[in-house]
Phi, psi and omega in degrees: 000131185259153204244112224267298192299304167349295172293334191303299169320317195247012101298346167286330183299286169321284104031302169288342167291302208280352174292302172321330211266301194295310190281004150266002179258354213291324192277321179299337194266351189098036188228157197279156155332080180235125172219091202316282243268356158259023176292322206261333175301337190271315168306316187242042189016066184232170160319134200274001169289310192315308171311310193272297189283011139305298177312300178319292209299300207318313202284317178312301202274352176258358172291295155004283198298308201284332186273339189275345197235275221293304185302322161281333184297329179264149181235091134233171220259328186273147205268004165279299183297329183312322168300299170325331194275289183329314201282323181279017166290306210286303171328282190313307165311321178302343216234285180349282191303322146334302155332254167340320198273312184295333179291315192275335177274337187081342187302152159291126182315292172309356171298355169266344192099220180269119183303316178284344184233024160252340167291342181288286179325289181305344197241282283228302179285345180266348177244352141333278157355281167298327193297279170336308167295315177305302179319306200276339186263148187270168202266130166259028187261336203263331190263337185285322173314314183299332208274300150020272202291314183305304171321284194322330198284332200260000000 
């Protein structure tokens, strides 16, 4: 039996460190400086400890998304792409919400720098991510196949 929360966790966890790990190394690639918790701290004037257990929860609940919704729903068998696949998902809501917060906050548009190579950046880390989470939960389209195949065999 396999254990869904477990994995949910201790992929969100994982993931969310080595992406963090990349988008602190992002600037050493020639990629502008991003430092989400203290990005989310800043939006919503709260403490950058605030930021950082955001950061965490954001990364734990698409951890989530991913073992309860996405991971049976989508069906390929490698558990990297499917994770790769996953991470440009996770973006594309992030770059959403992004949107939204600053259009709703009022921040200045220009407050990021260069759009494109933050988005470079925001994509490299998001596909981190996804890599991770894919990797580490386990793919049932790979274990149902098996199972499949084994019924048909005998």
């Amino acid at each position: 039996m396999e254990n869904k929360f477990g994995n949910a966790v201790l992929a969100g966890f994982i993931a969310t460190i080595v992406m963090t790990i990349v988008i602190f190394l992002a600037p050493m690639m020639g990629l502008p400086k991003m430092n989400i918790p203290q990005m989310l701290a800043g939006m919503l004037g709260v403490s950058v400890v605030i930021g950082w257990i955001m950061h965490f929860m954001i990364g734990l609940i698409f951890a989530f998304v991913y073992v309860y919704w996405f991971n049976p729903a989508v069906h390929i068998d490698s558990k990297a792409g499917k994770g790769l696949v996953y991470g440009v998902v996770v973006l594309v809501f992030a770059m959403i919400m992004m949107f939204l917060m600053i259009r709703l906050m009022l921040l200045p548009q220009g407050m990021m720098g260069n759009m494109g190579l933050m988005l470079l950046g925001a994509l490299i880390g998001h596909l981190v991510y996804g890599l991770f989470v894919g990797l580490i939960v386990p793919n049932p389209v790979a274990s149902g196949d098996s199972l499949q195949h084994n019924f048909q065999s005998s």
